[in-house]
Backbone of each chain as ProteinMPNN parsed JSONL, in Angstrom:
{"seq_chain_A": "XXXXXXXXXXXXXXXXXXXXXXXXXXXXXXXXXXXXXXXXXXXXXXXXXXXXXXXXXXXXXXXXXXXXXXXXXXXXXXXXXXXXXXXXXXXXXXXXXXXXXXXXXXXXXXXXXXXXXXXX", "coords_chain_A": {"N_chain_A": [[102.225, 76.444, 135.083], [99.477, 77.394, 137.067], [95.911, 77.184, 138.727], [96.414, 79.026, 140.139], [98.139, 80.9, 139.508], [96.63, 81.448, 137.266], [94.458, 82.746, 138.17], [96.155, 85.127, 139.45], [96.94, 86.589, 137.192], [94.546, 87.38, 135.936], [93.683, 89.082, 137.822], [95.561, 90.978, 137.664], [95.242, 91.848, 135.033], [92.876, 93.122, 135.072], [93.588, 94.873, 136.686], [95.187, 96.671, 135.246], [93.385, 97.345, 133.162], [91.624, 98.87, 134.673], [93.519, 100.774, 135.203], [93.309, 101.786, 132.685], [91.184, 102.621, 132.262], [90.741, 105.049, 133.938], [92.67, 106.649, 133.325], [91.653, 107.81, 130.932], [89.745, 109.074, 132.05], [91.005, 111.202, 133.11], [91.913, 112.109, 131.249], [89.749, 113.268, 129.316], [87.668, 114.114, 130.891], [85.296, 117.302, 131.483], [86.135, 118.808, 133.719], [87.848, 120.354, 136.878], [86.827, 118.518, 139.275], [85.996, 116.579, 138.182], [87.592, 115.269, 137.044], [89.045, 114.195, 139.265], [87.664, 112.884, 140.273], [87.703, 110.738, 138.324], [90.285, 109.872, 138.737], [90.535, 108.985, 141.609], [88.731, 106.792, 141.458], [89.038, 104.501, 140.113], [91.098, 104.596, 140.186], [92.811, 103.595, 142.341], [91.622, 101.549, 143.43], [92.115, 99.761, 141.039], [94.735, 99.893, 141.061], [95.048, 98.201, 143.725], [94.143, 96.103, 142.681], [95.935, 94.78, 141.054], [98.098, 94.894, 142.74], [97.419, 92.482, 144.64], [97.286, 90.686, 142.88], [100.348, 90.708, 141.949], [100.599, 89.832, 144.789], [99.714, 87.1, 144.96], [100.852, 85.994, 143.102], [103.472, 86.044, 144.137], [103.691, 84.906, 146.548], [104.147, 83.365, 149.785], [106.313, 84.776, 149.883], [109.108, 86.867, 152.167], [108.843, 89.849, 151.249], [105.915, 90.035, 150.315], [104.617, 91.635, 152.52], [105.163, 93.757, 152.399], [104.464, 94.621, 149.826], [101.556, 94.104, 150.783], [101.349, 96.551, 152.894], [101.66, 98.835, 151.377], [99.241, 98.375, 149.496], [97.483, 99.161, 151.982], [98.706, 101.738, 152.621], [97.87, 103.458, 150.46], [95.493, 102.937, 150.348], [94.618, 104.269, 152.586], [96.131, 106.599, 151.941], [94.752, 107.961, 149.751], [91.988, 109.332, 150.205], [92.534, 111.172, 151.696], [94.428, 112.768, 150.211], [91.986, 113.69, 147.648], [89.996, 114.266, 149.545], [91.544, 117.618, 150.203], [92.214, 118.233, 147.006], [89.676, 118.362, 146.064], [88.217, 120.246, 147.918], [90.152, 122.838, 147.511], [89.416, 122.701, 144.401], [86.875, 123.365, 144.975], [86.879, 125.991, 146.311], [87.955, 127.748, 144.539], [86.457, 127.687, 142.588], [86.615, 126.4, 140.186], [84.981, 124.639, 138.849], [82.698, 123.505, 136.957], [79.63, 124.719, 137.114], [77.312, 123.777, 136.21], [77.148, 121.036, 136.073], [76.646, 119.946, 138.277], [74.649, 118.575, 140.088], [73.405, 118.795, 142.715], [74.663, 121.151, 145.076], [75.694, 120.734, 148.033], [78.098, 122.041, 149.823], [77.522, 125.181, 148.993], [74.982, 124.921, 150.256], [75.656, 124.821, 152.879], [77.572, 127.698, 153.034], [75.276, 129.479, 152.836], [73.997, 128.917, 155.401], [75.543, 129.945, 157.251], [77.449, 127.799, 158.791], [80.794, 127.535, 158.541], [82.253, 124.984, 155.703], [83.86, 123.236, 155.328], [87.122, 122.28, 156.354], [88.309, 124.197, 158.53], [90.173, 126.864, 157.648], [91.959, 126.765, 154.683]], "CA_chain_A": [[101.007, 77.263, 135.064], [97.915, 76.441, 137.847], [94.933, 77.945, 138.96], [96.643, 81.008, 141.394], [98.978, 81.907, 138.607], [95.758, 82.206, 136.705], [93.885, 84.288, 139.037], [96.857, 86.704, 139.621], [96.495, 87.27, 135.877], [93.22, 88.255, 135.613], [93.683, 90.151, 138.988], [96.417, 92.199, 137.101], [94.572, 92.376, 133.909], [91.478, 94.08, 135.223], [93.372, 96.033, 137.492], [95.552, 97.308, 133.774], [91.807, 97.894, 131.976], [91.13, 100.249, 135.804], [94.62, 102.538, 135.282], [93.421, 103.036, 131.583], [90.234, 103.788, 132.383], [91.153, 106.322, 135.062], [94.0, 107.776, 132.468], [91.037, 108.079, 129.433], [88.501, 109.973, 132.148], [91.747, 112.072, 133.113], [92.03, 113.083, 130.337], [88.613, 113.065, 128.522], [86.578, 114.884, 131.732], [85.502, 118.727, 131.336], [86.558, 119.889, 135.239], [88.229, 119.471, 138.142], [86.375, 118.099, 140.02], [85.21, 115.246, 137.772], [88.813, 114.408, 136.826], [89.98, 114.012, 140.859], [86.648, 111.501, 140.685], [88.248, 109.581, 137.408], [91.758, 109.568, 138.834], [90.818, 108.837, 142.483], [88.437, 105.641, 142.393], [89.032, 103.52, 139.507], [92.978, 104.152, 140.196], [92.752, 102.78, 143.564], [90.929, 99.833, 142.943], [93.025, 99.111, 139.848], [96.306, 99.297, 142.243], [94.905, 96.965, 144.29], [93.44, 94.302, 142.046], [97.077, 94.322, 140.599], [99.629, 94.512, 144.579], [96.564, 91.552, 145.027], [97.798, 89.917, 141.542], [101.375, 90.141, 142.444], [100.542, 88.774, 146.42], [99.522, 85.643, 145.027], [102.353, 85.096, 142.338], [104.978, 86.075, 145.055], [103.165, 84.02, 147.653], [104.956, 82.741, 150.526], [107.604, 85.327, 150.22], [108.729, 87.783, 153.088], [108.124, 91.051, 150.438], [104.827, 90.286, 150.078], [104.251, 92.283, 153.596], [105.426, 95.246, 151.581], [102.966, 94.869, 149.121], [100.488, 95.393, 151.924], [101.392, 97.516, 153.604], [101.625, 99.771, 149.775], [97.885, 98.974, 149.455], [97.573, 99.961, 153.143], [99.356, 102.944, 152.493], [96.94, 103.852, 149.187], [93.594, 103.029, 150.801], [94.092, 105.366, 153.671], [96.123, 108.273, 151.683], [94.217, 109.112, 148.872], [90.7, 110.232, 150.334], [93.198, 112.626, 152.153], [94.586, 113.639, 148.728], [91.096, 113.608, 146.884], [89.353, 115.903, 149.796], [92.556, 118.424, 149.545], [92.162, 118.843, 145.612], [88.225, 118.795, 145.676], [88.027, 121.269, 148.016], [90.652, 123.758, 146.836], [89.054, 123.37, 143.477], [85.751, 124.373, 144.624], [87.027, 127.125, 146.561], [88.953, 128.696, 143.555], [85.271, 128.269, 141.487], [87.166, 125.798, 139.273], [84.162, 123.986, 138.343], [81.389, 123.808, 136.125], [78.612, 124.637, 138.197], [75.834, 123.404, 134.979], [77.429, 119.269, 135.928], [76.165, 119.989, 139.892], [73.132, 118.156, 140.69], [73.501, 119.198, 143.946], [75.323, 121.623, 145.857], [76.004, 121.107, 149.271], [78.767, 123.109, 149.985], [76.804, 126.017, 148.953], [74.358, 125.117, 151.242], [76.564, 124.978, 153.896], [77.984, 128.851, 152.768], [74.276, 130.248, 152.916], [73.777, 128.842, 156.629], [76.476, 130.495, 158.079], [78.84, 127.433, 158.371], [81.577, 126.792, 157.391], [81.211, 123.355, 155.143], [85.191, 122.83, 155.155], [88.579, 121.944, 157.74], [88.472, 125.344, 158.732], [90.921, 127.706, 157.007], [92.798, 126.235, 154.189]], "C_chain_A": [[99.894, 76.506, 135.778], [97.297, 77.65, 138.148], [95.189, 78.964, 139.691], [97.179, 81.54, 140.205], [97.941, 82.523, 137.594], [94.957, 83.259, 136.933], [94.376, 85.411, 139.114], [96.753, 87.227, 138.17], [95.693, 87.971, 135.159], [92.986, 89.243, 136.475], [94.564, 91.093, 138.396], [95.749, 92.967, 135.656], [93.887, 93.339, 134.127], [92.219, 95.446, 136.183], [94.27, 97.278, 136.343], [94.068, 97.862, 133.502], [91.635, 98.694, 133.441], [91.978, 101.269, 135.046], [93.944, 102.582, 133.976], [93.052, 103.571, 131.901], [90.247, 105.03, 133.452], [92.227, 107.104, 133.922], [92.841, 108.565, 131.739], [90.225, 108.862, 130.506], [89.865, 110.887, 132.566], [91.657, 113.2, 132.299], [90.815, 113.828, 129.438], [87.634, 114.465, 129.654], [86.82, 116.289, 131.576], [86.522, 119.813, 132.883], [87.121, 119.19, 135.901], [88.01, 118.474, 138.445], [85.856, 116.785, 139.414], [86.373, 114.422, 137.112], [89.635, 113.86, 137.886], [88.607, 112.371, 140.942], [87.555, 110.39, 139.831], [89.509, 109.005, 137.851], [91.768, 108.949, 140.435], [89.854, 106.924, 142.86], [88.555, 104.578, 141.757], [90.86, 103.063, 139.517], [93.294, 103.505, 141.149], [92.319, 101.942, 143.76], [92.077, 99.349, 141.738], [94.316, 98.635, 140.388], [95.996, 98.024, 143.149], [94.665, 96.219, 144.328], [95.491, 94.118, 141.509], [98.065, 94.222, 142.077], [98.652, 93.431, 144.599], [97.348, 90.182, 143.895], [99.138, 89.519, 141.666], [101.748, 89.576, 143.586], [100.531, 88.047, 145.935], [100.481, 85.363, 144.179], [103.408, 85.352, 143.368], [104.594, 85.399, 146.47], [103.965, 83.326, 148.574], [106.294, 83.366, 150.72], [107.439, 86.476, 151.3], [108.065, 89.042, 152.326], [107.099, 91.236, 150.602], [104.138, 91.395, 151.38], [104.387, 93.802, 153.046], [104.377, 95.873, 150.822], [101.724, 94.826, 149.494], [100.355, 95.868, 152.202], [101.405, 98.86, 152.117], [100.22, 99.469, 149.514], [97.449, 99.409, 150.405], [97.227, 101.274, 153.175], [98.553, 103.665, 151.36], [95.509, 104.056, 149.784], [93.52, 104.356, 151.98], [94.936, 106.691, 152.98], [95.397, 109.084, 150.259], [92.819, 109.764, 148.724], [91.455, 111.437, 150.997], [93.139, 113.856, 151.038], [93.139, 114.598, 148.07], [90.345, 114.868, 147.75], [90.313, 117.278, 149.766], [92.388, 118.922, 148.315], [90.573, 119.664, 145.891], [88.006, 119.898, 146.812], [88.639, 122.527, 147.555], [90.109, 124.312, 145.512], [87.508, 123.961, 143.633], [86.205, 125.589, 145.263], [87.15, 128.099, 145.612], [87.457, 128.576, 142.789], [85.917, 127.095, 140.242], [86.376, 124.562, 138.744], [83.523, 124.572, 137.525], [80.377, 123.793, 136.843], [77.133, 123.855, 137.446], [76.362, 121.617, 135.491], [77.122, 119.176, 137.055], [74.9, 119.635, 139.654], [72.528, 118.471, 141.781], [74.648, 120.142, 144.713], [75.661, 121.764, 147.024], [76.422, 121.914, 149.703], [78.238, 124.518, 150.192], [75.654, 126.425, 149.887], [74.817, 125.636, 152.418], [76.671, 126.58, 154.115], [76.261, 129.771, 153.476], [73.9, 130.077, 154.706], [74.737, 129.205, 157.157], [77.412, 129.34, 158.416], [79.655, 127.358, 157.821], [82.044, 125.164, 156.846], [83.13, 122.776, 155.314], [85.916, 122.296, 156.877], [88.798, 123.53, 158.262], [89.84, 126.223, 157.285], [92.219, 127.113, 155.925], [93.219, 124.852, 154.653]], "O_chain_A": [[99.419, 75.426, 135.424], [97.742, 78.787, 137.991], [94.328, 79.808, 139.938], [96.742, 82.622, 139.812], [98.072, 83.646, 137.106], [94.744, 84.288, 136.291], [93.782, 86.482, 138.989], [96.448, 88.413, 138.05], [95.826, 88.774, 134.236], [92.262, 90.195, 136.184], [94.255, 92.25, 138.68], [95.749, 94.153, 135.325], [94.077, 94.412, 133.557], [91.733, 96.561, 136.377], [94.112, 98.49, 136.488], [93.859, 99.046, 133.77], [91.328, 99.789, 132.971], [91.558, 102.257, 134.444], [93.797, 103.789, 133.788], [93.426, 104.716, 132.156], [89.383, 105.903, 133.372], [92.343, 108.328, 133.986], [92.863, 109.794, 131.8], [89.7, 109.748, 129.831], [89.542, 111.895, 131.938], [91.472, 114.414, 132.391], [91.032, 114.925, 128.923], [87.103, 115.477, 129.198], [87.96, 116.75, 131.514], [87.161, 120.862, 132.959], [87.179, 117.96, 135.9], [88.662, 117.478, 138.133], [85.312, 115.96, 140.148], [86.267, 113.26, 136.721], [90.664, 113.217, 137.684], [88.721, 111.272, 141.484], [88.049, 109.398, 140.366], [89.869, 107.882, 137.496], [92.827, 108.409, 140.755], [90.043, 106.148, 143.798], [88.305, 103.538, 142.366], [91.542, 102.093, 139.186], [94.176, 102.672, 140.945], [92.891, 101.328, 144.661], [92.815, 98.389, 141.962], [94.857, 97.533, 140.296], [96.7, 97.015, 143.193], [94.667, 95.415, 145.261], [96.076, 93.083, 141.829], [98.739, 93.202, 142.219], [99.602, 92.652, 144.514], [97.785, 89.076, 144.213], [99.419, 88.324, 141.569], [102.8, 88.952, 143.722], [101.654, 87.57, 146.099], [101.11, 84.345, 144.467], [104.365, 84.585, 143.26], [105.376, 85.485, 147.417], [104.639, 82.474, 147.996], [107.208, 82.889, 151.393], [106.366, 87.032, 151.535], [106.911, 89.351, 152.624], [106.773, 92.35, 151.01], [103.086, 91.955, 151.074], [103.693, 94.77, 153.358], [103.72, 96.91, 150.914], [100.81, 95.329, 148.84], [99.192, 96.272, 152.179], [100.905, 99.931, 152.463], [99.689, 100.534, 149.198], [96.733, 100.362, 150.099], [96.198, 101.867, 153.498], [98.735, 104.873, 151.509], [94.706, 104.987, 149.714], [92.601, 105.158, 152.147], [94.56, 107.806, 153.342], [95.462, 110.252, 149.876], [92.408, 110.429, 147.773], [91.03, 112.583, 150.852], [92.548, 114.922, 150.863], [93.135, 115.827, 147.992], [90.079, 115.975, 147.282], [89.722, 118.194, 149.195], [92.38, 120.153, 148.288], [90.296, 120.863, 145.929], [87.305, 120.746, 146.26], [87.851, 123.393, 147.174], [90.097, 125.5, 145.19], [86.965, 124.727, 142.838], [85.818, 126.536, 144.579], [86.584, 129.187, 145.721], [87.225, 129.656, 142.246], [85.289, 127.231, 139.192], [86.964, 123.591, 138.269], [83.563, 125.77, 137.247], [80.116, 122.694, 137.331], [76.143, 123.478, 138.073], [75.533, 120.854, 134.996], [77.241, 117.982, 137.33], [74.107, 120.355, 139.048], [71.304, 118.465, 141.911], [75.696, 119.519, 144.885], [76.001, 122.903, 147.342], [75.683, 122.799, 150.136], [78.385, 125.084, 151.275], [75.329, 127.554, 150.255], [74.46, 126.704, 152.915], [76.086, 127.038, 155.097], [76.267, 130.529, 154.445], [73.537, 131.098, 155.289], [74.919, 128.336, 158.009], [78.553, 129.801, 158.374], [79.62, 127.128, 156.612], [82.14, 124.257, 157.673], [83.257, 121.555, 155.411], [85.429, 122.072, 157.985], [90.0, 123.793, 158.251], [90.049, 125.809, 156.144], [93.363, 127.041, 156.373], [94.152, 124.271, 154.099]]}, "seq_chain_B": "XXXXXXXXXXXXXXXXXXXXXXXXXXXXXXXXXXXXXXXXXXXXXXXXXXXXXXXXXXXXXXXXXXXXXXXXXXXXXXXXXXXXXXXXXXXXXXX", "coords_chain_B": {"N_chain_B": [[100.594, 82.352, 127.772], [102.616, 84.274, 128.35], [101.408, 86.628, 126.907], [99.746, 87.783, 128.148], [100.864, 89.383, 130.277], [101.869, 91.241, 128.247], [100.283, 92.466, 127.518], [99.152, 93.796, 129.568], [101.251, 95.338, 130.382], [100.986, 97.094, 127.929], [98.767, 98.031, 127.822], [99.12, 99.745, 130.546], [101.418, 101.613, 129.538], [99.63, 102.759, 127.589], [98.018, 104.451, 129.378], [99.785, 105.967, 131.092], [101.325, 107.375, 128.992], [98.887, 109.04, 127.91], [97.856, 110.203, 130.484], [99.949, 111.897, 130.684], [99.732, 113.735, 128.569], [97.498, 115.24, 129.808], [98.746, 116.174, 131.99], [100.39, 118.13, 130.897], [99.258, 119.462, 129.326], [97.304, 120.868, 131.506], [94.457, 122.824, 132.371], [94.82, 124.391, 134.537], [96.688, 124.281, 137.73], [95.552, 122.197, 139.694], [94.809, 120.336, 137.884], [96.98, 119.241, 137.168], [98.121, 118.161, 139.037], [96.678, 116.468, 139.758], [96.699, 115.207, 137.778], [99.367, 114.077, 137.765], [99.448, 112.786, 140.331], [98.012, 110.157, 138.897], [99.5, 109.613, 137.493], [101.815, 109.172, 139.063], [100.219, 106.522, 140.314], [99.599, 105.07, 138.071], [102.642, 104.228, 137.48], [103.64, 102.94, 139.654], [101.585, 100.584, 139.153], [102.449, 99.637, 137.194], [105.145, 99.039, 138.594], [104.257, 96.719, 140.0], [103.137, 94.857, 138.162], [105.591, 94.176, 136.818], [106.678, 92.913, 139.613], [104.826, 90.709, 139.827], [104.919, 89.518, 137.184], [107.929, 88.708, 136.797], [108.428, 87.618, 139.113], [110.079, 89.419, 141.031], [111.528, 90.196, 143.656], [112.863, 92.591, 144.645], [111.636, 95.129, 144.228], [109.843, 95.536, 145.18], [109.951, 97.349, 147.723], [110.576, 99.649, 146.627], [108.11, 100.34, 145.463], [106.441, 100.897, 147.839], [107.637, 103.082, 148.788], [107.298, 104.883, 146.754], [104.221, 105.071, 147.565], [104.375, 106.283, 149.983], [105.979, 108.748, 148.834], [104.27, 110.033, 147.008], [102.108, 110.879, 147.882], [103.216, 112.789, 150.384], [104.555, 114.508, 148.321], [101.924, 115.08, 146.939], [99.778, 115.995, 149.001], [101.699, 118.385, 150.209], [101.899, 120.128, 147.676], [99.534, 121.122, 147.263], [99.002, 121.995, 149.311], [100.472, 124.28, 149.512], [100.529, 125.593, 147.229], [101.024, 128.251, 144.87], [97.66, 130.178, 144.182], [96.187, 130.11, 141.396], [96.364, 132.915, 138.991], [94.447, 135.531, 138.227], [94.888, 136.026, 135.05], [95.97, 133.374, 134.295], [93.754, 132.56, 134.334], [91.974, 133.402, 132.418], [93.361, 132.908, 130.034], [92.484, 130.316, 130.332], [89.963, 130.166, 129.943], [90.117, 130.636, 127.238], [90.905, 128.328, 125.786]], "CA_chain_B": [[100.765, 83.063, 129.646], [103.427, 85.715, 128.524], [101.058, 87.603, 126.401], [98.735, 88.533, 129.662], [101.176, 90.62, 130.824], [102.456, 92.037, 127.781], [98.448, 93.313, 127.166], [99.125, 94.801, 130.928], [102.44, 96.069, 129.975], [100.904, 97.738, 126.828], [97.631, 99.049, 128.428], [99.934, 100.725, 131.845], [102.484, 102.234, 128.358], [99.432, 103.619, 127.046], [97.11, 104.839, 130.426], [100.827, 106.87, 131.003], [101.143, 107.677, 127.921], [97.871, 109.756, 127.706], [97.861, 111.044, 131.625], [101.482, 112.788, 130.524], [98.685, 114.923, 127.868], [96.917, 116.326, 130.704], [99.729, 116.784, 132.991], [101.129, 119.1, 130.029], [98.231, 120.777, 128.67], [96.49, 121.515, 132.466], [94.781, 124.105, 132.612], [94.953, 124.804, 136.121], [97.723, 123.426, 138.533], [94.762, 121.353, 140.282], [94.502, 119.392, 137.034], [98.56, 119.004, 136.916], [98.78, 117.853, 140.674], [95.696, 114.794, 140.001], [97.371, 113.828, 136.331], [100.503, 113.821, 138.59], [99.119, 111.67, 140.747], [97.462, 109.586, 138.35], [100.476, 108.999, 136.968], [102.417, 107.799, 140.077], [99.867, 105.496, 140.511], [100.42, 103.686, 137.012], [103.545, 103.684, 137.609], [103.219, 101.931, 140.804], [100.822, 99.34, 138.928], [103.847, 98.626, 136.388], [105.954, 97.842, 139.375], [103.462, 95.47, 140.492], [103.122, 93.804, 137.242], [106.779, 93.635, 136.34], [106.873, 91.699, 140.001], [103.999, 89.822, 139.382], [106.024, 88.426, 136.06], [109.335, 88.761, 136.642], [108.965, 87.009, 140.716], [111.927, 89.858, 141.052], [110.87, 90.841, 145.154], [113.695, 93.592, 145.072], [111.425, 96.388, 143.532], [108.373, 95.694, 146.057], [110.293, 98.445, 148.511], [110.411, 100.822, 145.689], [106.506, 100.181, 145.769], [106.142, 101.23, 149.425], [108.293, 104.393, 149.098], [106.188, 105.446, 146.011], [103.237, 105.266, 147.933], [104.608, 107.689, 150.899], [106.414, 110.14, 148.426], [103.443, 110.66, 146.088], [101.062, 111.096, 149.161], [103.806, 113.482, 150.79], [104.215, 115.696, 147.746], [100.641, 115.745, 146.909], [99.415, 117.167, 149.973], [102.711, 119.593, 150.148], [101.556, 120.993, 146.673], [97.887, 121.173, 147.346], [99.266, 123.151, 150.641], [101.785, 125.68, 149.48], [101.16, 125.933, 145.86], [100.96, 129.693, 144.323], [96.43, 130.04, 143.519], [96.372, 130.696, 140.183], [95.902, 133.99, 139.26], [93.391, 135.851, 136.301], [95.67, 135.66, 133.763], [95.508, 132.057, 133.806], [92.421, 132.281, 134.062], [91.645, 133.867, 131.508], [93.872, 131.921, 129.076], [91.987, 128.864, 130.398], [88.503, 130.497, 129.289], [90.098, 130.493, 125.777], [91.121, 126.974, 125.55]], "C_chain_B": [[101.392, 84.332, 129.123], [102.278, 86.826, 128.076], [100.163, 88.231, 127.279], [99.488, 89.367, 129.735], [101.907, 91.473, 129.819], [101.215, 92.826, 127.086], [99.075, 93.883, 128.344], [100.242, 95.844, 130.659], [102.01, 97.287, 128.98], [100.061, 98.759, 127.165], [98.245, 100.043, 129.35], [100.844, 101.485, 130.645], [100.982, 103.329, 128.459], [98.33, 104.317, 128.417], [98.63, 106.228, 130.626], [101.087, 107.336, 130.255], [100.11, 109.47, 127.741], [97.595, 110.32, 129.048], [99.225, 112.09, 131.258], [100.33, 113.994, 129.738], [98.55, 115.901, 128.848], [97.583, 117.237, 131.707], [100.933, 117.856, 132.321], [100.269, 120.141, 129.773], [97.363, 121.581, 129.781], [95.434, 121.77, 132.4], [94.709, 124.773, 133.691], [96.086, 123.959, 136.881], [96.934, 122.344, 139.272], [94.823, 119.854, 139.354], [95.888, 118.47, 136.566], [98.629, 117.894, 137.904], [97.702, 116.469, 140.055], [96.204, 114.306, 138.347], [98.83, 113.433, 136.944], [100.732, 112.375, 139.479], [98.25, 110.251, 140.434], [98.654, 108.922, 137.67], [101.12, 108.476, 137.963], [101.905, 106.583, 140.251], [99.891, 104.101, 139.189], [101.436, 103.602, 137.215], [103.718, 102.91, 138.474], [102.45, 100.349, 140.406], [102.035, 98.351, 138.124], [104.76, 98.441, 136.918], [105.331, 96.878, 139.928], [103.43, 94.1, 139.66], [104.491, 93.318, 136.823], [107.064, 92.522, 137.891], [106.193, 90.929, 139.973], [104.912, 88.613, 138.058], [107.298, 88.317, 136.498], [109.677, 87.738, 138.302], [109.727, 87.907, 141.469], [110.886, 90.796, 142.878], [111.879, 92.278, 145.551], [112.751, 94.949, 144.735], [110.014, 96.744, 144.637], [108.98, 97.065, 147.647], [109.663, 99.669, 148.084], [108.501, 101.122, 145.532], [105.791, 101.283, 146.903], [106.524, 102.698, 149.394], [107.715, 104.976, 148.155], [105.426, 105.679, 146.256], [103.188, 106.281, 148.695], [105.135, 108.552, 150.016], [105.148, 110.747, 147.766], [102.587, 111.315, 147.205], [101.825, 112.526, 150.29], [103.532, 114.924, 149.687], [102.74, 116.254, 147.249], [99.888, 116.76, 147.574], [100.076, 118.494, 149.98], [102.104, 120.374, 148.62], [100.24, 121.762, 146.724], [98.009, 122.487, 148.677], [99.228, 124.814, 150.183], [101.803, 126.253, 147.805], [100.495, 127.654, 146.011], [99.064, 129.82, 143.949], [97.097, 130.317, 141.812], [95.677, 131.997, 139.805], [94.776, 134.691, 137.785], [94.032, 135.961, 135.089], [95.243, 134.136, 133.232], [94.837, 131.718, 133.563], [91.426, 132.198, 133.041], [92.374, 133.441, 130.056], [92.836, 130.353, 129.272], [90.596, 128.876, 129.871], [89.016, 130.016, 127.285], [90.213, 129.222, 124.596], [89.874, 126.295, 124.882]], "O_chain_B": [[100.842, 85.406, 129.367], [102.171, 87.842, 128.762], [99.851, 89.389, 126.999], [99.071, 90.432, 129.28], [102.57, 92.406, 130.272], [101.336, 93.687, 126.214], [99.793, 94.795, 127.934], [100.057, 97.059, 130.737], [102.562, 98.378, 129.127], [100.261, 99.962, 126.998], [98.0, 101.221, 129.089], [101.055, 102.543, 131.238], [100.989, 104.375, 129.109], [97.563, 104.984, 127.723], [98.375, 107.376, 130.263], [101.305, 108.458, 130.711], [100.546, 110.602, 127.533], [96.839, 111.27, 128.842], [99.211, 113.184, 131.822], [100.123, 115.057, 130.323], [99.117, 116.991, 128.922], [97.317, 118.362, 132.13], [101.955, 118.276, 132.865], [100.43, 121.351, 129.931], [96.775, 122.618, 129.473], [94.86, 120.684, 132.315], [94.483, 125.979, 133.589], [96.275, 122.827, 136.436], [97.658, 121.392, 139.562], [94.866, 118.706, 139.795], [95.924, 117.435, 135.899], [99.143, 116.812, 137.621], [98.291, 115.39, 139.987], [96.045, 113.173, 137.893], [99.369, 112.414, 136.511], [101.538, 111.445, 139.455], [97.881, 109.447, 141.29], [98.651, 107.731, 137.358], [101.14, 107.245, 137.968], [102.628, 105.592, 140.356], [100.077, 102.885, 139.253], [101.623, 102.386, 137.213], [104.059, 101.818, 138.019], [102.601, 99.298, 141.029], [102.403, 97.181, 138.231], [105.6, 97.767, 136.322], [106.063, 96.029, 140.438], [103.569, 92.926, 140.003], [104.61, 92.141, 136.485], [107.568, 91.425, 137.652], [106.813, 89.876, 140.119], [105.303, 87.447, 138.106], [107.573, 87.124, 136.377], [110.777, 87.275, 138.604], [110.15, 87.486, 142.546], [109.983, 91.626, 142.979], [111.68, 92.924, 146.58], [113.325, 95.982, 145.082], [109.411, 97.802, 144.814], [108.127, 97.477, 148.434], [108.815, 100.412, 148.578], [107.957, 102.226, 145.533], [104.925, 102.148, 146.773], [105.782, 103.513, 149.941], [107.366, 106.062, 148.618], [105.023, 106.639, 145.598], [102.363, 107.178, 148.521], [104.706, 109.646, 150.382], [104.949, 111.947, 147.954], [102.551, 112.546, 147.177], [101.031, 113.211, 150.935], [102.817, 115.908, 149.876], [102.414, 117.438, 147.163], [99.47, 117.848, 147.177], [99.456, 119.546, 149.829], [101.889, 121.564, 148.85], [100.036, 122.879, 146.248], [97.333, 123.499, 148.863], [98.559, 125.837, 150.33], [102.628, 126.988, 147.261], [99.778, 128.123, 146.895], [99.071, 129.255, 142.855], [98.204, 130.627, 141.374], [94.538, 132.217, 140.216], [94.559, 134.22, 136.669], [93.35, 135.963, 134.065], [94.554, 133.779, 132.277], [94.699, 130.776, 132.783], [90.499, 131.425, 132.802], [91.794, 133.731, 129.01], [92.603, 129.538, 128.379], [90.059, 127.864, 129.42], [88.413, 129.343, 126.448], [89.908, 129.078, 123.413], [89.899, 125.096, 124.605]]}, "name": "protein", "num_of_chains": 2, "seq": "XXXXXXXXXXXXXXXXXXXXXXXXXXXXXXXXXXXXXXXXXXXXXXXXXXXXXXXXXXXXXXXXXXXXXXXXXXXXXXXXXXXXXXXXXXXXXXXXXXXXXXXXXXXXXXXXXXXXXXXXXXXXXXXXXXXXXXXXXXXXXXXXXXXXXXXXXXXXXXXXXXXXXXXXXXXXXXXXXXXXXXXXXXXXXXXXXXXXXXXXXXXXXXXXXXXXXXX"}
């Protein structure tokens, strides 16, 4: 036991205490749209304090290129994912419109653009 | 040392655990598809941590290919799924 094996420990720990907290607002949040927030930024950080946690205990091995390329592969696909849900669910109305501080979108609608990727 | 990761072990049990709830009770397929993917991604963390402890470099693939399938079917669902229609809707008011 030395000072990396300690680091990756606490790098896995914290990134464990992220996935709960992303499970508990999963489950806990009233809407959509505020459960794609709980599940999309504390889960992605949490993955990657822990592939970070197991880089340094597997250190010096070829794998570890894997486990980059898998946070890689996370950081760039789940704002894809995240705009995909969040727009579908505002389309469908599948919010609470009373937890909006702001509506863009809406704005958007009233000026004659359209605020989206075009059509679906 | 062991008991670090058997707190990580316990916390990733129960974060899955309690995303399976939502990904049962819904109430919209939107809310299915992101406890869906909330759940791949713990699972993904508890292959990290089992190689983190275990050293075992055979499972760090399985890692990689988790990352493209979840990201594959996500989108594909989010595509092609069925809207949901006023029925559901209207069950989901009652909830």
């Amino acid at each position: 036991m030395n000072a990396s094996d300690i680091v990756a420990a606490v790098l896995v720990l914290g990134g464990s205490t992220l996935a709960l907290t992303a499970a508990i607002g999963v489950v806990r949040f009233p809407d959509t749209l505020t459960r794609m927030h709980a599940a999309t930024k504390p889960q992605v950080l949490g993955l990657l304090l822990v592939l970070a946690g197991a880089a340094i205990r597997l250190r010096g091995n070829v794998d570890v290129g894997m486990i980059i390329l898998t946070g890689l592969f996370t950081l760039i696909t789940a704002p894809v994912v995240a705009n995909r849900v969040g727009q579908l669910a505002y389309r469908e109305q599948n919010i609470r419109d009373d937890l909006l501080t702001r509506d863009e979108m809406h704005e958007f609608a009233e000026s004659g653009e359209t605020g989206g990727n075009g059509p679906n | 040392m062991t008991i670090v990761w058997v707190i990580a072990a316990v916390m990733l049990s129960a974060a899955a655990l309690i995303t399976m709830f939502r990904l049962l009770a819904g109430p919209s397929t939107l809310d299915r598809l992101v406890a869906l993917d909330t759940l791949v991604a713990v699972t993904m963390c508890s292959i990290g941590t089992w190689a983190a402890f275990s050293l075992d470099t055979t499972v760090t693939y399985g890692l990689t290919a988790l990352a493209l399938i979840s990201f594959v079917g996500s989108v594909s669902v989010a595509r092609f799924r069925v809207p949901d229609t006023d029925k559901s809707r209207a069950a989901r008011r009652l909830r």
